[in-house]
C-alpha positions in Angstrom: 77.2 158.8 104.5 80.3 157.4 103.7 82.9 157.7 106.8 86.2 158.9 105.4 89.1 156.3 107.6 91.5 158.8 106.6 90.6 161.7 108.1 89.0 159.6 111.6 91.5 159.8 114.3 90.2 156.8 115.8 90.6 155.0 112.5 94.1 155.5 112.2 94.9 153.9 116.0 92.5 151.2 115.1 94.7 150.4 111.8 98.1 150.7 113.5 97.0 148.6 116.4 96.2 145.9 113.7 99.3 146.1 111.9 101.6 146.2 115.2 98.9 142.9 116.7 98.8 141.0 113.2 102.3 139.7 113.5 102.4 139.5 116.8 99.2 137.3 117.5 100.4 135.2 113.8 103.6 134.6 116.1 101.9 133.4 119.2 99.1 131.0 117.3 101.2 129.7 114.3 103.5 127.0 117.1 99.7 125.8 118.7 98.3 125.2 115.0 101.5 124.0 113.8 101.4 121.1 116.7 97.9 120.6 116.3 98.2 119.9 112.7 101.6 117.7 113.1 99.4 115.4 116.0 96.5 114.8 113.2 99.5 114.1 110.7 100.9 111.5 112.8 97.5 110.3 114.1 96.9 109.2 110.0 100.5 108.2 109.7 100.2 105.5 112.5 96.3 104.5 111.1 97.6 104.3 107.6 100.7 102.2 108.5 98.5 100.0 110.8 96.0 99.4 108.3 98.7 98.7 105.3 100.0 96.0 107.7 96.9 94.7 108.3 96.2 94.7 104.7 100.1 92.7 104.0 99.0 90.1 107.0 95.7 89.7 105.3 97.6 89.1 101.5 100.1 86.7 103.5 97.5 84.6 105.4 95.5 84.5 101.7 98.4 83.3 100.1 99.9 80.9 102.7 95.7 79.6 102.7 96.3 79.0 98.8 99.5 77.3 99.2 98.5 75.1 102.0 95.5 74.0 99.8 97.0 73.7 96.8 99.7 71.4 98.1 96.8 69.6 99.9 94.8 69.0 96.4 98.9 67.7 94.8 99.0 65.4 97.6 95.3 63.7 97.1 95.9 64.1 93.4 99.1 61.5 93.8 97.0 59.0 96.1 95.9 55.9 94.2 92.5 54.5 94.8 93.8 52.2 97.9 95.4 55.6 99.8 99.0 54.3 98.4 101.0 57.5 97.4 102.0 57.6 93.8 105.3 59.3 92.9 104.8 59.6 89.3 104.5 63.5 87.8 101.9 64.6 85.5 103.3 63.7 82.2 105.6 60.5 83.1 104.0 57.6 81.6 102.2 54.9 83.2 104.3 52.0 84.2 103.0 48.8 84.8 105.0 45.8 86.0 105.2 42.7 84.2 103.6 40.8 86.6 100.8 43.2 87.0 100.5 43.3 83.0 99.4 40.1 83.1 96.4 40.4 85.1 94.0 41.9 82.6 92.2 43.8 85.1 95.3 45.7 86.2 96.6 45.9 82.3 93.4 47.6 81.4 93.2 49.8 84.7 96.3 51.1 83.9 95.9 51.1 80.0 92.9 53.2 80.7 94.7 55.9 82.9 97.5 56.0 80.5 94.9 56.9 77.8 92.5 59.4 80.0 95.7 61.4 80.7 97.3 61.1 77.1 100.9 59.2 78.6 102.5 56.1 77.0 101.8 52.9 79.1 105.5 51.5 80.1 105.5 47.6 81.3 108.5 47.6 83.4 110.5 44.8 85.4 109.7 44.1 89.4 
């Protein structure tokens, strides 16, 4: 029972109303797919770019956290026992005045923290 197309009449007009419709209906559709798929294009465009800037806020509010603290900790890391700021940088010696060298607890306070942080102790006038 096989139906020979070539030979069918009907066949024939069927096949050369598809080929003259295939381009034809192509034409009309490709424009409304085409916009459709530009709109979902742009739709990830816009989420991607908001979520990358959420992501660069996020990495600058992290690092701006990090700096604030860490310049925090410097600041309570130069404060002295009595809440007195001290200027001297991690690696200067230890200075001492002369009349603070005299009073043994003071000498050995400050002999000690020379020691714990591996500086030279400096007795210095004032």
């Amino acid at each position: 029972m096989a139906d020979n197309d070539d030979n069918d009449p009907n066949a024939k007009q069927a096949k050369a109303l598809i080929d003259a419709l295939g381009p034809k209906v192509a034409e009309a559709i490709l424009p409304a797919l085409q916009k459709q798929v530009e709109e979902q294009i742009s739709g990830v465009l816009k989420k991607n770019d908001e979520l990358l800037e959420k992501i660069a806020r996020s990495k600058a509010d992290d690092d701006m956290t990090r700096l604030l603290a860490a310049a925090d900790q410097q600041m309570k890391d130069r404060l002295n026992k009595d809440g007195t700021l001290n200027f001297r940088k991690a690696g200067d010696p230890v200075r001492v005045s002369k009349e603070d060298a005299r009073d043994p607890r003071k000498y050995a306070k400050a002999k000690e923290l020379a020691a714990k942080q591996g500086v030279p102790l400096e007795i210095v006038r004032g």
